[in-house]
N, C-alpha and C positions, 0 to 999 in steps of 0.2 A: 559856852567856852570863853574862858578870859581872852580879851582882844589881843593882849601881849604875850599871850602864848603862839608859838610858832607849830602850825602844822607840822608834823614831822611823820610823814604817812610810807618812807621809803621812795614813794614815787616823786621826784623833785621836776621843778617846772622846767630845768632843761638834760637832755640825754646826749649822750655819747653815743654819736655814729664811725666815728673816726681815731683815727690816729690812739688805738688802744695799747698796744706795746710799748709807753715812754714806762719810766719808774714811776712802781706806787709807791705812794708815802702816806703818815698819818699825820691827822692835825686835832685839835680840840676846838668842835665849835659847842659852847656854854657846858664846856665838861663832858659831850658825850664825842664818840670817836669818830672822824667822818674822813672815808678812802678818798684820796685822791691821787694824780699823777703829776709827777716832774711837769713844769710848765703852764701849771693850771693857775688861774688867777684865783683869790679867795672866795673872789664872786662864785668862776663857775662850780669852781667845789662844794661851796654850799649849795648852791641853788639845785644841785645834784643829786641833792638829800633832801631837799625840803620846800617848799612853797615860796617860800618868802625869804630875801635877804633880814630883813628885821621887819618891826614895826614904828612907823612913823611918834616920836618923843612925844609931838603934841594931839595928835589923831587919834594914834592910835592904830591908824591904817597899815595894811604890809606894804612891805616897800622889796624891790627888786633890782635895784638900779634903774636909773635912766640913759644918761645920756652912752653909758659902756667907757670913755673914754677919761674919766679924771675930771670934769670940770664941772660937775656939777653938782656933788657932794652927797647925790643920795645914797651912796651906798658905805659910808661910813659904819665901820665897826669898832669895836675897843681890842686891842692886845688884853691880856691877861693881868700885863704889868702898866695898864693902862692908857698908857697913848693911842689916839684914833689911827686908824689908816683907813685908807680909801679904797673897800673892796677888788673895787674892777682893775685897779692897777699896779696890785701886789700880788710877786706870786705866792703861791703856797711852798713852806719850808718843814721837815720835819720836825717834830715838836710844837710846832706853833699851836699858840690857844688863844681862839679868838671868845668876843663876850660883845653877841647879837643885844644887847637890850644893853636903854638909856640910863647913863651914869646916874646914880640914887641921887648923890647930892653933889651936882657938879660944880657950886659955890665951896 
């Protein structure tokens, strides 16, 4: 399996026990459609679909968040229209299309 492909097996590494009646919404994580709910940060929405927030640029390793709170950078993704943001600390909006893997050529 190429290292930079992202598990995508339905069962994601965290689950919803709670608070299920907010709004679902939809988002685009690398073009495929993934449900989420009003209040959900981009983190937990993907991670709810899939193994891994991304894979590490230089590793190659998944990566999942660390520290949950903004300060430590691993959970950066791209918008569609490019700019990074910091998974754990955006929420999920409809429409949004996020893009898990490292900018081709980011010079």
């Amino acid at each position: 399996m190429n290292p930079h492909t992202l598990k995508k097996s339905g069962l994601g590494l965290l689950h919803r026990v709670a608070e299920t009646s907010r709004t679902p919404l939809t988002l685009l994580v690398d073009g495929q459609p993934v449900q989420a709910l009003a209040g959900d940060t981009v983190l937990t929405a993907i991670l709810q679909h899939q193994a891994a927030l991304r894979h590490n640029e230089f590793s190659g390793l998944p990566r999942a968040g660390f520290c949950l709170m903004g300060a430590c950078q691993d959970c950066w993704v791209r918008t569609e229209q490019g700019p990074r943001l910091r998974a754990c600390s955006t929420l999920v909006s409809p429409g949004l299309s996020i893009l898990t893997r490292a900018e081709e050529n980011p010079l």
